[in-house]
FIFI-404185 format. One line per 8 residues: number of its first residue (from 1); their letters; for each residue y, z, x of N, C-alpha, C. Coordinates in steps of 0.02 Angstrom, whole numbers, plus 50000, padded with zeros to 5 digits. Layout:
REM FIFI-404185
NUM> A> Y,Z,X,Y,Z,X,Y,Z,X ~ ...
//
This chain:
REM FIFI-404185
1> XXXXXXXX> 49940,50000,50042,50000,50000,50000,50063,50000,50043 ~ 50118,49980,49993,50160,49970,50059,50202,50019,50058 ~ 50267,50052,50068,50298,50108,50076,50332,50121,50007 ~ 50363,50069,49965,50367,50084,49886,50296,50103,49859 ~ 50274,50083,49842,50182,50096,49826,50192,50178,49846 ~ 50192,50193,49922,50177,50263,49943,50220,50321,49901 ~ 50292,50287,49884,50334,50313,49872,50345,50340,49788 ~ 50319,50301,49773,50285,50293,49672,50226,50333,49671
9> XXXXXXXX> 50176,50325,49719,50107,50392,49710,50149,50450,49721 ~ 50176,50463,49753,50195,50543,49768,50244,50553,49719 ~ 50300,50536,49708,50322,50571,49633,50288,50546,49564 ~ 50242,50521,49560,50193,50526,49501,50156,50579,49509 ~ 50152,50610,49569,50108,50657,49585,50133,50724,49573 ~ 50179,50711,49620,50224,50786,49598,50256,50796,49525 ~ 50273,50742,49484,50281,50743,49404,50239,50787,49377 ~ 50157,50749,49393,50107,50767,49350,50090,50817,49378
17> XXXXXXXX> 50068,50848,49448,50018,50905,49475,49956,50863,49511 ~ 49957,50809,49508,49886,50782,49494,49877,50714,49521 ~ 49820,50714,49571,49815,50636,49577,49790,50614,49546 ~ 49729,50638,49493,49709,50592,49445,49763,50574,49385 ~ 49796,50615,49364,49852,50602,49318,49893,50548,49341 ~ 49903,50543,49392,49965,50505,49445,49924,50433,49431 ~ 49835,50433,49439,49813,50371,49448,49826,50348,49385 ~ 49805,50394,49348,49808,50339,49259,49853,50315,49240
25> XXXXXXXX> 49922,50329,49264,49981,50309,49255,50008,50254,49306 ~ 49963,50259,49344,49970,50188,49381,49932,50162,49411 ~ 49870,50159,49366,49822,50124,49340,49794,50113,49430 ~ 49780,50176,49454,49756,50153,49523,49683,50238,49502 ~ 49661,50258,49544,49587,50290,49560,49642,50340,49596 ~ 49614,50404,49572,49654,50486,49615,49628,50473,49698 ~ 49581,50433,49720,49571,50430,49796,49612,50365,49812 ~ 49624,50314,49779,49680,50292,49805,49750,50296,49807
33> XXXXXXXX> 49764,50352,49760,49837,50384,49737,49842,50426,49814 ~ 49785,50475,49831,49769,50504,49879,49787,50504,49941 ~ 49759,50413,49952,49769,50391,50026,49861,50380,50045 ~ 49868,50343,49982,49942,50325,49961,50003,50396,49989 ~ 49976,50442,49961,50025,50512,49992,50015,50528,50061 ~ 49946,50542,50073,49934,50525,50137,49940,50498,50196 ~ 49949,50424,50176,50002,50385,50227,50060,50389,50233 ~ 50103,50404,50178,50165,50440,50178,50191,50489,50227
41> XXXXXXXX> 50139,50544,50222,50157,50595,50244,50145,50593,50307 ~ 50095,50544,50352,50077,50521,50399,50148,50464,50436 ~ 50176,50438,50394,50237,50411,50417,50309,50443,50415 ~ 50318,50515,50389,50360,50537,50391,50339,50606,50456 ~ 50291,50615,50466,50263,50677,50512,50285,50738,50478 ~ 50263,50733,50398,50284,50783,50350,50231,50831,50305 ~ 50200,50866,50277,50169,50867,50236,50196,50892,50171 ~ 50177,50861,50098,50214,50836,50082,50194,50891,49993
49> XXXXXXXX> 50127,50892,50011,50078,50930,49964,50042,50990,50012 ~ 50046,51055,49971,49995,51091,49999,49920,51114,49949 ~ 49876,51090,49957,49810,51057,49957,49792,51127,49943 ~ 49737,51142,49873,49664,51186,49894,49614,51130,49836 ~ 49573,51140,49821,49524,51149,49751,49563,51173,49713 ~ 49602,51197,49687,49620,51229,49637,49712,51200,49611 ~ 49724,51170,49663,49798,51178,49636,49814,51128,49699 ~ 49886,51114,49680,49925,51038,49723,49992,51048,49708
57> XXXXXXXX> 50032,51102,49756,50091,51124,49755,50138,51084,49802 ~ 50217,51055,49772,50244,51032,49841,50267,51085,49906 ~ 50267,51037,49945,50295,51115,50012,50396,51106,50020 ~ 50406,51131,50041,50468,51136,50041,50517,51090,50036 ~ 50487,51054,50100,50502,50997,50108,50481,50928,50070 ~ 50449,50964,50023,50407,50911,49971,50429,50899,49910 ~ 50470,50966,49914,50525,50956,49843,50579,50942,49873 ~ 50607,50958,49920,50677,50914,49940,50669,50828,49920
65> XXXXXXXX> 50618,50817,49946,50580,50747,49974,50596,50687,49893 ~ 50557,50756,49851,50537,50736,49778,50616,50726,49742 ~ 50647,50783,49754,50695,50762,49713,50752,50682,49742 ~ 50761,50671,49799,50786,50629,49815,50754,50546,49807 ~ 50682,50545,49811,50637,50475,49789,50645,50489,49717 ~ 50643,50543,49686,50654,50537,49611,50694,50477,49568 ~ 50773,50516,49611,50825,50466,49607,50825,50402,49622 ~ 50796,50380,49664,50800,50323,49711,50747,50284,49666
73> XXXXXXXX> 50696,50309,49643,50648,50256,49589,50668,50252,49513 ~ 50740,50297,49502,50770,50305,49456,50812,50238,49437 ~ 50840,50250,49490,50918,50187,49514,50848,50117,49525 ~ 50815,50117,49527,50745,50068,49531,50737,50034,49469 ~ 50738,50068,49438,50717,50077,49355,50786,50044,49323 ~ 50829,50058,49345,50880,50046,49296,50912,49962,49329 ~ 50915,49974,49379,50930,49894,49427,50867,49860,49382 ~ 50804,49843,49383,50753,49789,49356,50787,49803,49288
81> XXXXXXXX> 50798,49853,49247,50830,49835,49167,50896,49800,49157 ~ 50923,49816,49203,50991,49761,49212,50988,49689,49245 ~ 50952,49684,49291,50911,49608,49284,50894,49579,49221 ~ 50843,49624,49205,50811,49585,49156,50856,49569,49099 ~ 50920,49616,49074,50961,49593,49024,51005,49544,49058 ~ 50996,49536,49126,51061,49485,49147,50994,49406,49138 ~ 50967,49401,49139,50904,49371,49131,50911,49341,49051 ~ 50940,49362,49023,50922,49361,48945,51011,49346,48935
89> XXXXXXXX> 51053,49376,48959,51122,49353,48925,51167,49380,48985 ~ 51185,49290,49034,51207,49292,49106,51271,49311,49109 ~ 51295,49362,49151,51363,49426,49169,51384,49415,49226 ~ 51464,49423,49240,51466,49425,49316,51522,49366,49326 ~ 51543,49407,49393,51597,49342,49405,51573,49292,49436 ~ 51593,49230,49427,51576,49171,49444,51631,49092,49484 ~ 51629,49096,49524,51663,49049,49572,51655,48975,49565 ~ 51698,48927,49533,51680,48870,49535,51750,48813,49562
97> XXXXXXXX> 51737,48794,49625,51771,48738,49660,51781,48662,49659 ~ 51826,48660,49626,51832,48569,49616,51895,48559,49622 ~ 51887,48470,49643,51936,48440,49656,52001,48462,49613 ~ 52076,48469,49627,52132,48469,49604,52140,48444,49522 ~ 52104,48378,49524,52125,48330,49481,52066,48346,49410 ~ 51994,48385,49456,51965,48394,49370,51985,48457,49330 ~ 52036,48472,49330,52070,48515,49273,52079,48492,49219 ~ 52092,48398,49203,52086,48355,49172,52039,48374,49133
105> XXXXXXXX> 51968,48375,49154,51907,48370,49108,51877,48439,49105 ~ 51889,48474,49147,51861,48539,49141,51890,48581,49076 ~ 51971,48600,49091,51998,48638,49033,51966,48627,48970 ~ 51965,48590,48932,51950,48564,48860,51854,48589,48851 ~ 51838,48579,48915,51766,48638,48902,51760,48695,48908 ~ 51801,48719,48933,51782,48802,48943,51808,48846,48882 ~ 51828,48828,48822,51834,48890,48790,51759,48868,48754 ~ 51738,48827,48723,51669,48825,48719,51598,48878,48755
113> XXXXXXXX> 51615,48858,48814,51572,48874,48886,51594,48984,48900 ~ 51644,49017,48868,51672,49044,48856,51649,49098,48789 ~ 51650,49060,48740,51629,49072,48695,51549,49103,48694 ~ 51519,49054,48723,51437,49048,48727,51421,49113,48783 ~ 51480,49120,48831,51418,49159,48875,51498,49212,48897 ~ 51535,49250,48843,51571,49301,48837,51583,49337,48923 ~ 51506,49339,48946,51536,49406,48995,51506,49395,49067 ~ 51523,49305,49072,51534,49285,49133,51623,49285,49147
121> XXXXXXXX> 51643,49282,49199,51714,49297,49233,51699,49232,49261 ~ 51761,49169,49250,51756,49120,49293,51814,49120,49336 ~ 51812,49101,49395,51841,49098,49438,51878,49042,49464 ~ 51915,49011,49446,51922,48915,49457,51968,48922,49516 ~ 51926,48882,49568,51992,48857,49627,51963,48797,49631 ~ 52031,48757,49615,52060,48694,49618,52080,48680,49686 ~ 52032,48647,49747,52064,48605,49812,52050,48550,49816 ~ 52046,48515,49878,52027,48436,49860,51986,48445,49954
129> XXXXXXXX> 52014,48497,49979,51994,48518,50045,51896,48536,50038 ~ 51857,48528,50090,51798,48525,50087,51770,48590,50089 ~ 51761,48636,50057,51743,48710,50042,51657,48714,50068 ~ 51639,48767,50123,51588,48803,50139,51564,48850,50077 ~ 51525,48827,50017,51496,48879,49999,51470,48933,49999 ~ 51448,48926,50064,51416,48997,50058,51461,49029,50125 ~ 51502,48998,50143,51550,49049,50185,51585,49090,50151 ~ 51602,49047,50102,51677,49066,50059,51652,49086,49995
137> XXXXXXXX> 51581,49119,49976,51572,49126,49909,51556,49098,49861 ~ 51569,49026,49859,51570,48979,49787,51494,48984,49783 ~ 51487,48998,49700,51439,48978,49682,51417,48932,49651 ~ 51468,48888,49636,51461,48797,49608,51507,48768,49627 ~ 51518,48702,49658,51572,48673,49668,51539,48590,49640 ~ 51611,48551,49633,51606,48505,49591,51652,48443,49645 ~ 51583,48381,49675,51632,48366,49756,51594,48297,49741 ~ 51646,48237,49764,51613,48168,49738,51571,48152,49826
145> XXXXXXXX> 51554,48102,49820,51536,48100,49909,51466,48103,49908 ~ 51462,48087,49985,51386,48120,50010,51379,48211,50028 ~ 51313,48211,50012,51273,48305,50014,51246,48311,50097 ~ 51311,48321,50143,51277,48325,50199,51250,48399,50228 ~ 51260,48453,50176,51210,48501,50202,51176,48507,50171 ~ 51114,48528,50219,51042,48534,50181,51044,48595,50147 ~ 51095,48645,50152,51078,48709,50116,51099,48723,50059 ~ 51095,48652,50011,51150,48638,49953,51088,48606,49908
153> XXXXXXXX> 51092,48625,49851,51053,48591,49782,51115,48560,49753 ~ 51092,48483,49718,51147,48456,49698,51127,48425,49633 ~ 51160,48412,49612,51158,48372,49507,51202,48316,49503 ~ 51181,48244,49496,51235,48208,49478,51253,48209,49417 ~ 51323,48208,49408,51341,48221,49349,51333,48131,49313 ~ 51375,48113,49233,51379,48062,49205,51426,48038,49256 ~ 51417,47974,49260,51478,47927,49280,51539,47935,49256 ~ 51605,47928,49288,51672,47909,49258,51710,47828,49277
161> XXXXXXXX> 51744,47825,49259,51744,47735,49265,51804,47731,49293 ~ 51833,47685,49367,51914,47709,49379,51910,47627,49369 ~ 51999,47621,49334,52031,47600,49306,52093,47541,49362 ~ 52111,47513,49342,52166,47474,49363,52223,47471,49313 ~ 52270,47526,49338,52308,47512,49283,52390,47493,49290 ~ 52461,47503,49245,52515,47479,49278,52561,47480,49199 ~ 52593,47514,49232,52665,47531,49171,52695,47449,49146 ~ 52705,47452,49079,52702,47380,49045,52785,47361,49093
169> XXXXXXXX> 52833,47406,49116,52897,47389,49121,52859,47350,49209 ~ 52836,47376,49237,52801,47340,49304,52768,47276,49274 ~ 52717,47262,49234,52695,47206,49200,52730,47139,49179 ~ 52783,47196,49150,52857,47137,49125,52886,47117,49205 ~ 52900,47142,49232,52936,47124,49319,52899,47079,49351 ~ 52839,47098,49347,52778,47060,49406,52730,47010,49362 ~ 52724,47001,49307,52675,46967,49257,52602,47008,49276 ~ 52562,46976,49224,52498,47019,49223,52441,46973,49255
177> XXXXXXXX> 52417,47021,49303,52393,46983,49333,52296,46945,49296 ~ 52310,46900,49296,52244,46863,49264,52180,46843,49304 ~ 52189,46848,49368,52148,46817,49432,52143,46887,49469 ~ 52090,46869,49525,52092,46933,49592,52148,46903,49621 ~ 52148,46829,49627,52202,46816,49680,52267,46809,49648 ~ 52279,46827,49590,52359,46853,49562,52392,46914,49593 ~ 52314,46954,49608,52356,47008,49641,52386,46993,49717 ~ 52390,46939,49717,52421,46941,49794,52485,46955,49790
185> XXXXXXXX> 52513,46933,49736,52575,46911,49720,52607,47004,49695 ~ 52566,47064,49708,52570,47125,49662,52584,47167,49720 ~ 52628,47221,49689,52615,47284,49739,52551,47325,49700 ~ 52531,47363,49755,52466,47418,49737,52509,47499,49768 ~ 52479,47551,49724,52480,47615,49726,52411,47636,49772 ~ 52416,47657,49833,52338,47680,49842,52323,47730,49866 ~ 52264,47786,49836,52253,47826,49859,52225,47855,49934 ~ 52242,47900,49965,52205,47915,50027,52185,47975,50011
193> XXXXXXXX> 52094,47994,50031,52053,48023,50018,52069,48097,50070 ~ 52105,48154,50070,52137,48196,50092,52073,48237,50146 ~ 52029,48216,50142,51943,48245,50181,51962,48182,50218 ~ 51950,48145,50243,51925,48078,50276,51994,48051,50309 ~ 52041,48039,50238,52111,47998,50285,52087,47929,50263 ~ 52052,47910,50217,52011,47838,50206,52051,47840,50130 ~ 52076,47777,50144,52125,47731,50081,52032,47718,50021 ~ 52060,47731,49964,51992,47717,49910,52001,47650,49906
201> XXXXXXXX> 51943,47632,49900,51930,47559,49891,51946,47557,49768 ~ 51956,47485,49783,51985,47474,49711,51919,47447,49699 ~ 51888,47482,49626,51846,47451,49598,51835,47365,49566 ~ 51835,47323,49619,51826,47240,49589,51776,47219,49628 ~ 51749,47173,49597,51703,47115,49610,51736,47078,49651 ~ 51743,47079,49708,51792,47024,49738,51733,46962,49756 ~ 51764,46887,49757,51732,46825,49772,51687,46826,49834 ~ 51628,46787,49837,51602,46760,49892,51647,46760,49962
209> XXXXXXXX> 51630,46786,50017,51657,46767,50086,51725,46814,50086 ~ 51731,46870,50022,51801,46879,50045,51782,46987,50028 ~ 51827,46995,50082,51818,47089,50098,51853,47117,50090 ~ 51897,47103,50078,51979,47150,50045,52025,47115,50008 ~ 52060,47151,49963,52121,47126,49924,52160,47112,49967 ~ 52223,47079,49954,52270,47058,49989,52336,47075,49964 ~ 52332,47123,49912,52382,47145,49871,52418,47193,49925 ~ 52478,47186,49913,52547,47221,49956,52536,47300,49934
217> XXXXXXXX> 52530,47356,49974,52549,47410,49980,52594,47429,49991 ~ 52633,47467,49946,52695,47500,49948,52707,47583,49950 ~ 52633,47607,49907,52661,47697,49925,52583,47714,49930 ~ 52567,47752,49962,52496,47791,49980,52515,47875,49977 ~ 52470,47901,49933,52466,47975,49912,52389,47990,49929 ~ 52398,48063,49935,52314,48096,49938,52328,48140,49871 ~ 52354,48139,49837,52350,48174,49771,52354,48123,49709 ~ 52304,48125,49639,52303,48082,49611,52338,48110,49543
225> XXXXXXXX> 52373,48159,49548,52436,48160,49488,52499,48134,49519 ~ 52513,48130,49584,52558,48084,49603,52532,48021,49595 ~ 52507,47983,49607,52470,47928,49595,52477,47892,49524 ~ 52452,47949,49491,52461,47923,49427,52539,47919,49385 ~ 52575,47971,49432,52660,47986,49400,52698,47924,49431 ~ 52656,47896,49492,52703,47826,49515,52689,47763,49487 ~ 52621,47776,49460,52594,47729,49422,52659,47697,49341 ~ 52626,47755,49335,52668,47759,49253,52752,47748,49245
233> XXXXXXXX> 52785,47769,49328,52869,47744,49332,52864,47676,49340 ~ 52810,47623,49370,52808,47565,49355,52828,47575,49439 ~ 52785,47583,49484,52812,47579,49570,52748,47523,49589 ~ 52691,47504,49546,52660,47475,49559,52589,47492,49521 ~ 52522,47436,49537,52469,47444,49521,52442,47509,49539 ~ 52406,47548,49506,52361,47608,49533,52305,47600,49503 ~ 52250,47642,49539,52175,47642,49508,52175,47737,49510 ~ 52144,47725,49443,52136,47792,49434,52084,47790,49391
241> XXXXXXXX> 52051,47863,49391,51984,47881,49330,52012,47880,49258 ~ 51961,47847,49239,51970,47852,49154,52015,47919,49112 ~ 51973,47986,49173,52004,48030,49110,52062,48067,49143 ~ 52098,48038,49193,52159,48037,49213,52202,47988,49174 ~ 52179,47927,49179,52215,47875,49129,52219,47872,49039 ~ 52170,47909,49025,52190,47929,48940,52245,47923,48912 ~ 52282,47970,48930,52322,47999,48892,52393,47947,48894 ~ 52400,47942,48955,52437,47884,48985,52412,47797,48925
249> XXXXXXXX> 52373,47806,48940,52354,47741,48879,52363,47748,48821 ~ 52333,47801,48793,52340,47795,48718,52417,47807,48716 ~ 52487,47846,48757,52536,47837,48755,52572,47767,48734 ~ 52524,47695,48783,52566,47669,48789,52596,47671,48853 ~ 52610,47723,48899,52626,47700,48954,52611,47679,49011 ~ 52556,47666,49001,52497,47630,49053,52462,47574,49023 ~ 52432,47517,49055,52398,47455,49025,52340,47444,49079 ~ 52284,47438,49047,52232,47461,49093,52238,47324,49120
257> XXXXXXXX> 52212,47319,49175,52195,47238,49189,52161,47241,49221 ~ 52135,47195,49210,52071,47148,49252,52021,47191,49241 ~ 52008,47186,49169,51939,47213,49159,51890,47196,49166 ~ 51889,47121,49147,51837,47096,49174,51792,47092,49233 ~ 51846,47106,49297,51830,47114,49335,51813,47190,49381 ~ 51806,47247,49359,51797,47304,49350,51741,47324,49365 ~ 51726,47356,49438,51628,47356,49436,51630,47429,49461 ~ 51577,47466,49483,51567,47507,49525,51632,47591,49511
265> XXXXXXXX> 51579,47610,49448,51586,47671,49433,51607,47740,49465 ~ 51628,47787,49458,51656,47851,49511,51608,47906,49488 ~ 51578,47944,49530,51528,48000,49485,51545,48068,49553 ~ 51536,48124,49500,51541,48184,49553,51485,48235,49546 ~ 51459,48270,49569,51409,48302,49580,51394,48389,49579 ~ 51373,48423,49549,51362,48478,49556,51335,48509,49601 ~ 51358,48541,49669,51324,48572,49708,51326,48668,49689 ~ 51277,48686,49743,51262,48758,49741,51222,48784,49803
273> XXXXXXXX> 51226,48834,49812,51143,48838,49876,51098,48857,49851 ~ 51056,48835,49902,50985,48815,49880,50947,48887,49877 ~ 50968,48939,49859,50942,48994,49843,50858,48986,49786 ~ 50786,49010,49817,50738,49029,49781,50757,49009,49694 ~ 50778,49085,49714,50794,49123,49619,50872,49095,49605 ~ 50865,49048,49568,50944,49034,49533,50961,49088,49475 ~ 51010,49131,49500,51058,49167,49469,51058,49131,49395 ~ 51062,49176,49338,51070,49149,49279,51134,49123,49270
281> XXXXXXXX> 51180,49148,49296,51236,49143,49278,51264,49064,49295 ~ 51235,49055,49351,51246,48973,49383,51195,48929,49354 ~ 51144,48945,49337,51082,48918,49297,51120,48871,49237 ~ 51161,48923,49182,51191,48909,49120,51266,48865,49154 ~ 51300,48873,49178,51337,48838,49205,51331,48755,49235 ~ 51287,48783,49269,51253,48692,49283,51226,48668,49244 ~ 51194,48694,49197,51174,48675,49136,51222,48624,49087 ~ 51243,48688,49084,51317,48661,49015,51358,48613,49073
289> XXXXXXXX> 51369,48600,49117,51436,48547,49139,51397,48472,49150 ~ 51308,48469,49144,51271,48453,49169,51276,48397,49094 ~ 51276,48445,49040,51275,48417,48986,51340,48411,48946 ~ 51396,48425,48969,51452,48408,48928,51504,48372,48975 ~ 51503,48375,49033,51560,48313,49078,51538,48261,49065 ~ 51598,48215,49045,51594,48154,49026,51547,48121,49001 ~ 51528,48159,48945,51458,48151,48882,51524,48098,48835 ~ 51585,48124,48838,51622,48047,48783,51667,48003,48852
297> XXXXXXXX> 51667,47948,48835,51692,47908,48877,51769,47873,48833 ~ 51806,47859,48870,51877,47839,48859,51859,47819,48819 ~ 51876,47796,48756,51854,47749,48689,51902,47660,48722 ~ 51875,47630,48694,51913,47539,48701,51962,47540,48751 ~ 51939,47530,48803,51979,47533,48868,52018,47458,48852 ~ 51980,47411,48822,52002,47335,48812,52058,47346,48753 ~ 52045,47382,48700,52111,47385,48662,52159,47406,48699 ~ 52169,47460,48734,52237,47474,48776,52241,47423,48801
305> XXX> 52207,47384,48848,52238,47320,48884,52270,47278,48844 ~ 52238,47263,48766,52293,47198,48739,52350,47237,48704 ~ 52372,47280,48716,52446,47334,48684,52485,47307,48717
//
């Protein structure tokens, strides 16, 4: 047995008087309850019981001993019942890290997510900077890219779709562009990826034999609510995610083009560490974002375009 084991025979023992009493209660034989104190007392250089035929009294040091493992298999007892109710309805504060920009899609779920699981504490930090989970605590973060540590479990989430879009007063200035190669004639808004320093590539199908747009750059941001606020003053073309561009559309002050030509989707990912036993609390969390991010998609991206 191992030193809990040793530690459970002897105050069953001293409870009851009795190693056979001690065994029935934990369903072991009074000579193996026996050995169990025995080795105990053999690893503490204590004795722990004083022994005849007749009687099984602690020794001095056997009730000091007793009353302190008492406690200690007490606080035992009550830690596995608080598991087990955290097991059954997940508690606790909870850390979740994502990009700047998904406040967009996140807010509008969490009083739901809220609702459902009352007496989790969420914790939201919003960076765009590359966060050490398990340096820094997080217990979910939400990061588009490649999973280059191995000490990370990951979930792809649904796809989001980025957009080409451009304030109608820019449209009216520059005409709309109908071709890839109209955009030559265009300024572009483009993002730079604030991890890397790498300009995002624009979601198009570009022609046979050819590797980049040729469209004029005029302003480069690593933040995509600037992006989208230069977009919408009409400073030029921008590509942005669908559920950045919403609201902006159904306004009216954005016009999504070249849909047709539109390929190659944006998706972000649920990471965590790769911990055995997943915490309930992150369990239901990955769960629910697993099943409600971008479960509705922009409605008629093509009706905003002919507005």
């Amino acid at each position: 047995m191992d030193r809990l084991s040793g530690l459970e025979a002897f105050v069953r023992t001293a409870d009851l008087g009795s190693f056979v009493k001690a065994g029935r209660v934990l369903g072991l034989s009074a000579s193996a309850v026996g050995k169990a104190v025995a080795k105990l007392e053999q690893q503490l250089g204590t004795r722990l019981f004083q022994r005849s035929t007749r009687s099984l009294r602690l020794t001095e040091e056997g009730r000091l001993f007793h009353e302190r493992c008492r406690r200690i298999l007490d606080d035992l007892e009550d830690a596995h019942a608080v598991l087990a109710e955290a097991q059954e309805k997940p508690r606790g504060r909870l850390k979740l890290s994502s990009p700047i920009v998904s406040y967009h899609f996140l807010l509008p779920l969490l009083p739901d997510f809220m609702a459902r699981y009352p007496e989790i504490e969420l914790d939201l930090d919003f960076n765009d900077r590359i966060v050490d989970l398990i340096e820094e605590g997080v217990d979910v973060a939400i990061r588009s890219g490649d999973l280059p540590d191995s000490r990370l479990m990951s979930r792809a989430l649904r796809p989001f779709q980025l957009l080409l879009c451009a304030a109608p007063a820019y449209l009216e200035r520059h005409g709309v562009p109908k071709t890839l190669r109209d955009l030559d004639r265009h300024l572009s808004i483009r993002f730079r990826f604030p991890n890397s320093g790498k300009l995002q590539d624009w979601p198009l199908t570009l022609p046979a034999g050819e590797t980049e747009l040729r469209v004029r750059t005029v302003l480069t941001c690593n933040n995509m609510e600037a992006l989208r606020g230069a977009t919408v003053r009409g400073l030029g073309i921008g590509c942005l995610p669908d559920f950045l561009a919403r609201e902006p559309l159904a306004e009216g002050a954005l016009r999504t083009i070249l849909m047709e030509h539109i390929d190659g989707p944006g998706q972000f990912r649920l990471l965590w560490p790769s911990n055995r036993n997943l915490s309930p609390k992150v369990r239901v969390l990955v769960d629910f974002l697993s099943e409600r991010l971008f479960a509705l998609r922009c409605e008629a991206f093509g009706d905003y375009a002919a507005r």
